[in-house]
C-alpha positions in Angstrom: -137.1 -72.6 -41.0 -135.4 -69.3 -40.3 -132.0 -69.0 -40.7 -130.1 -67.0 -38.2 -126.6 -65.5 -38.2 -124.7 -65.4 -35.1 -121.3 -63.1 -35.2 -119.4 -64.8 -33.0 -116.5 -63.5 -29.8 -114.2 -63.8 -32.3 -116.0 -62.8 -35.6 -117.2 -65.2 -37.2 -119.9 -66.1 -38.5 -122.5 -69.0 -37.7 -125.6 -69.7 -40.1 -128.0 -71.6 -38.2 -131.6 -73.3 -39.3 -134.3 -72.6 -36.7 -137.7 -74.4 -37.0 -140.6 -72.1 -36.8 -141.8 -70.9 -33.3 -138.2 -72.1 -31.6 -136.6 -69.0 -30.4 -133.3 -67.9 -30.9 -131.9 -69.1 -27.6 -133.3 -72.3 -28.6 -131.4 -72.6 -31.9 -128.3 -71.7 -30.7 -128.3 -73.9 -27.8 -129.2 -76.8 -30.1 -126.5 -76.0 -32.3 -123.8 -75.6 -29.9 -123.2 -71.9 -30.5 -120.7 -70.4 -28.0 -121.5 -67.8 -26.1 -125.3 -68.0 -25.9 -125.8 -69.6 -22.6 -129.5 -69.7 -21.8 -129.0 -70.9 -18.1 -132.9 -70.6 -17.7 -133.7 -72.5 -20.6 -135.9 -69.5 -21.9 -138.3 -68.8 -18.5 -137.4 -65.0 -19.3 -134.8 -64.8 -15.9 -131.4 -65.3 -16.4 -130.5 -63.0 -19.7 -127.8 -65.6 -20.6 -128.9 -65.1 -23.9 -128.4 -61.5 -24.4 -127.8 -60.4 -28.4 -126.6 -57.7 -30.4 -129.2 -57.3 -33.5 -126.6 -56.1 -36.1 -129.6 -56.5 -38.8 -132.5 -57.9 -40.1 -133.5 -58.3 -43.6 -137.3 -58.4 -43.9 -139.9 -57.9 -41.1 -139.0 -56.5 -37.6 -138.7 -57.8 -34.7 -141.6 -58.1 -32.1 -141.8 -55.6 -29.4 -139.8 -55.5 -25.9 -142.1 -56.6 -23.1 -141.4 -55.1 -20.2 -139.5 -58.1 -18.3 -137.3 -58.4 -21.0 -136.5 -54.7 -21.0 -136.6 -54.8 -17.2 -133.6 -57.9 -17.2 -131.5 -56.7 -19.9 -130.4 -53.7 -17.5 -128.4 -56.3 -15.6 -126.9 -58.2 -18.5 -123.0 -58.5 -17.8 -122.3 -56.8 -21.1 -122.9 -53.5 -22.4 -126.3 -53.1 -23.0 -126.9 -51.3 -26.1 -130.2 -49.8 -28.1 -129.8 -53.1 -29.8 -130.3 -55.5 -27.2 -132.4 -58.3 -27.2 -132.8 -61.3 -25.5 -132.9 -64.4 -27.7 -135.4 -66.3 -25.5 -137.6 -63.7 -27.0 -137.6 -63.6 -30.1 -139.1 -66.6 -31.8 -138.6 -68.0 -35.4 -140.8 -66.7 -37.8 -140.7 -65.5 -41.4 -140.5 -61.7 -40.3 -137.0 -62.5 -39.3 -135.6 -63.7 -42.4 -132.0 -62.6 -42.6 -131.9 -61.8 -38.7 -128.2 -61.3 -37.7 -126.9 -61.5 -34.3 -123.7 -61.0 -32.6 -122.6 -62.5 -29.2 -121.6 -60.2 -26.5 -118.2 -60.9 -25.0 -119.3 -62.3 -22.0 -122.8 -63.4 -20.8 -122.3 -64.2 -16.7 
């Protein structure tokens, strides 16, 4: 299990357990965490779950692919150098301590 932080709309904080190879997107949908959409259940075409990654303890994360890079120029919030897309990144123990935060608004 990875646990993941989500920094939620209104600050807070959300520690959530995410079984190995589940992504992100995954956990937080499971979980109920607000703001993380995932309208495409994770096919990589909606960018629903679009993240701000504030930090990451040990590890890093794995690379961009090119679709991902290519849909996060369309996310309805600001996309930063910190994007991701959490139907990318998959639970693992190089992202022990991963902390995201929600972006106001996904659609």
């Amino acid at each position: 299990m990875t646990d993941v932080t989500f920094i939620l709309r209104d600050g807070s904080r959300e520690v959530v357990d995410i079984a190995e190879g589940m992504s992100v997107m995954q956990g937080a949908i499971l979980n109920d965490v607000r703001g993380i959409d995932g309208e495409c259940g994770g096919c990589l075409s909606c960018a629903t779950c679009h993240v701000y990654v504030e930090s990451l303890e040990a590890g890093e994360l794995p690379p961009m692919g090119e679709d991902e890079n290519g849909l996060l120029d369309g996310v309805a919030a600001e996309r930063r150098p910190n994007s991701r897309l959490g139907c990318q990144l998959l639970a693992a123990p190089g992202l022990k301590g991963l902390v995201v935060r929600v972006p106001e608004r996904q659609v």
